[in-house]
C-alpha positions in Angstrom: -5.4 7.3 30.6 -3.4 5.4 28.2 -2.7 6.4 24.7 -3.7 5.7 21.4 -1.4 3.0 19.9 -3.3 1.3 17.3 -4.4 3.7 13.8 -6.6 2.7 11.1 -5.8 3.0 7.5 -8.7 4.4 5.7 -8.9 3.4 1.9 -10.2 6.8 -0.2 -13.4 6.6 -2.6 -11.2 5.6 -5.5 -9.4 3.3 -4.0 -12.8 1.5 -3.1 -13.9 2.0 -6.5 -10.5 0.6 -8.0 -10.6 -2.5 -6.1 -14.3 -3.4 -6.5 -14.0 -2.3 -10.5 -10.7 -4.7 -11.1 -12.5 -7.6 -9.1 -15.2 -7.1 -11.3 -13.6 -7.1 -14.4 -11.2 -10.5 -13.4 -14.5 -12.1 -12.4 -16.4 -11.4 -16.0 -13.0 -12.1 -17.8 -12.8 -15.3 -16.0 -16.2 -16.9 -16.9 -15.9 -15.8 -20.2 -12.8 -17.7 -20.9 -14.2 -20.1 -19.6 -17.5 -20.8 -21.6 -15.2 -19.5 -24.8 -12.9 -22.7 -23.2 -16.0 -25.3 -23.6 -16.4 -24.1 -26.9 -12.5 -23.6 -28.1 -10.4 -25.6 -25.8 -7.1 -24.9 -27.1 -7.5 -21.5 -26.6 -6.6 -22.0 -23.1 -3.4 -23.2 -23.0 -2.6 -19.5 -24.0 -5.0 -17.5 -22.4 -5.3 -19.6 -18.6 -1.2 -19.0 -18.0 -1.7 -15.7 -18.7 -5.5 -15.4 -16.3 -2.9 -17.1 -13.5 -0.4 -14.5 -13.8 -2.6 -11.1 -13.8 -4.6 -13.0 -11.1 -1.3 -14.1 -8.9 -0.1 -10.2 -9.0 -3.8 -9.1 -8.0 -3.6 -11.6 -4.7 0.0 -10.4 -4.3 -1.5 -6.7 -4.2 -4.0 -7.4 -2.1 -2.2 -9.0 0.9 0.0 -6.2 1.0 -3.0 -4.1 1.6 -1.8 -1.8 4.4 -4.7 -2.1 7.4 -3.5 -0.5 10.1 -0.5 1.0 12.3 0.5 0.1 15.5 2.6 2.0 18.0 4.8 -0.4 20.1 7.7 0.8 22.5 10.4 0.1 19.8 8.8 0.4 16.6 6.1 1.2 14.2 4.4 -1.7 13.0 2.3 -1.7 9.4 -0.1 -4.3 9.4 -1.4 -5.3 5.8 -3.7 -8.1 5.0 -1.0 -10.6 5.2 1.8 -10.0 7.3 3.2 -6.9 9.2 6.4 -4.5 8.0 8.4 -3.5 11.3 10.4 0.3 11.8 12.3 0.4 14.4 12.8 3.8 15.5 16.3 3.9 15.9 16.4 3.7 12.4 14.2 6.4 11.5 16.2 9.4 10.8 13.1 11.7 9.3 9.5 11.9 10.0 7.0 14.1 8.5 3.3 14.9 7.0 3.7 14.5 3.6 2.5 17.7 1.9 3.0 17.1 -1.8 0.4 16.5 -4.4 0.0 12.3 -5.4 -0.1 14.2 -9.4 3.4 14.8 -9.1 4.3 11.0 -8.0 5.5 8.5 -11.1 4.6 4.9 -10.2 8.0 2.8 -10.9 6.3 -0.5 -9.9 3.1 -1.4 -8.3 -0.5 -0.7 -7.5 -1.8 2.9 -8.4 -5.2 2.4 -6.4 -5.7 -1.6 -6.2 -6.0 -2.3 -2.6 -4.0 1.2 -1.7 -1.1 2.9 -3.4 1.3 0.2 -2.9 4.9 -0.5 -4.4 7.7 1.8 -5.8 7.0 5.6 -6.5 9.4 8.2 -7.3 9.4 12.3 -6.8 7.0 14.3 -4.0 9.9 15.3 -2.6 11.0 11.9 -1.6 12.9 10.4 -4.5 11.8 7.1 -4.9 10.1 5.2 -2.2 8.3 2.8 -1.6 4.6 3.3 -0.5 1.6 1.5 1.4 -0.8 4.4 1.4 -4.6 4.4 1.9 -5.1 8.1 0.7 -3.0 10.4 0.2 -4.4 13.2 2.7 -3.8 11.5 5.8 0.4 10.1 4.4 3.2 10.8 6.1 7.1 9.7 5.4 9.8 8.3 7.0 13.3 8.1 6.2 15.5 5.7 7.7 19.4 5.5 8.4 19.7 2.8 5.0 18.6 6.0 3.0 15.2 3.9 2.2 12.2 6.1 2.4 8.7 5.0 3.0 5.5 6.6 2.5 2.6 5.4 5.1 -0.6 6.6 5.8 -3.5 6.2 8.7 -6.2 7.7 10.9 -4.5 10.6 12.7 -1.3 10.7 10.6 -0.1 13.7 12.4 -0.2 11.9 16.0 1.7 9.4 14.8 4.2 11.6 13.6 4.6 13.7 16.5 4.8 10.4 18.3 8.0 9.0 16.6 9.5 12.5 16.2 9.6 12.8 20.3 10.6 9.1 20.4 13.5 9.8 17.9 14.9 13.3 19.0 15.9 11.6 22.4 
């Protein structure tokens, strides 16, 4: 029986409720400036740069969306909306479940529940890292030999870990 290589990411209940809220939100904002635009048309040369910006980081956000993980022979693969971010395991020094609480991580830059937990956070025991995590319950960490550290999260967190430790202590 072969095993399990691919692991979903599973977004939690706020995260959901982030997303659909700031979608919302853009949308209403959007055709309002707009019908204020028919009315007061100068208004837009400040206000539309401003809509493309806020909306440009919210696309950005999304397509780093972590989906799921994949086990290959040579490396963990994060798959996000757009794109994939490749660890090899030789250069993984430290794998574990993450056991601290997300209240005691400081968001340096990025999403805190758009799409995921995504972008730079600092303290839980990792200093600061760099995170694409789904919810927090099922996250794990890895360290690699550039002293980066990554915080990642998906369906059966702790066979993924056991996975990469046995592939890394040989």
């Amino acid at each position: 029986m072969e095993e399990k290589r691919i692991f979903k990411v599973t977004k939690s209940k706020t995260v959901h409720i982030v997303t659909i809220v700031v979608w919302i939100i853009i949308t209403v904002l959007c055709l309002f400036i707009l019908w204020q635009g028919i009315k007061h048309p100068i208004g837009l040369l400040i206000v539309v740069p401003i809509l493309a910006i806020v909306i440009s980081v919210l696309v950005y956000y999304h397509r780093q969306s972590p989906q799921y993980i994949e086990l290959t022979n040579d490396a963990l693969v994060l798959h996000c909306a757009s794109g994939n971010k490749v660890f090899r395991y030789e250069d993984i020094t430290e794998v574990g479940k993450w056991q601290g609480k997300p209240s005691r991580l400081l968001r340096q830059w990025g999403s805190g529940g758009f799409g995921g937990y995504i972008g730079w956070f600092s303290g839980g025991g990792l200093g600061s890292h760099f995170e694409y995590v789904g919810q927090y319950q099922d996250a794990f960490y890895l360290k690699l030999r550039k002293s980066k550290s990554y915080m990642l999260s998906c369906d059966e967190a702790e066979r993924v870990v056991e996975h990469i430790q046995s592939v890394i202590s040989h």
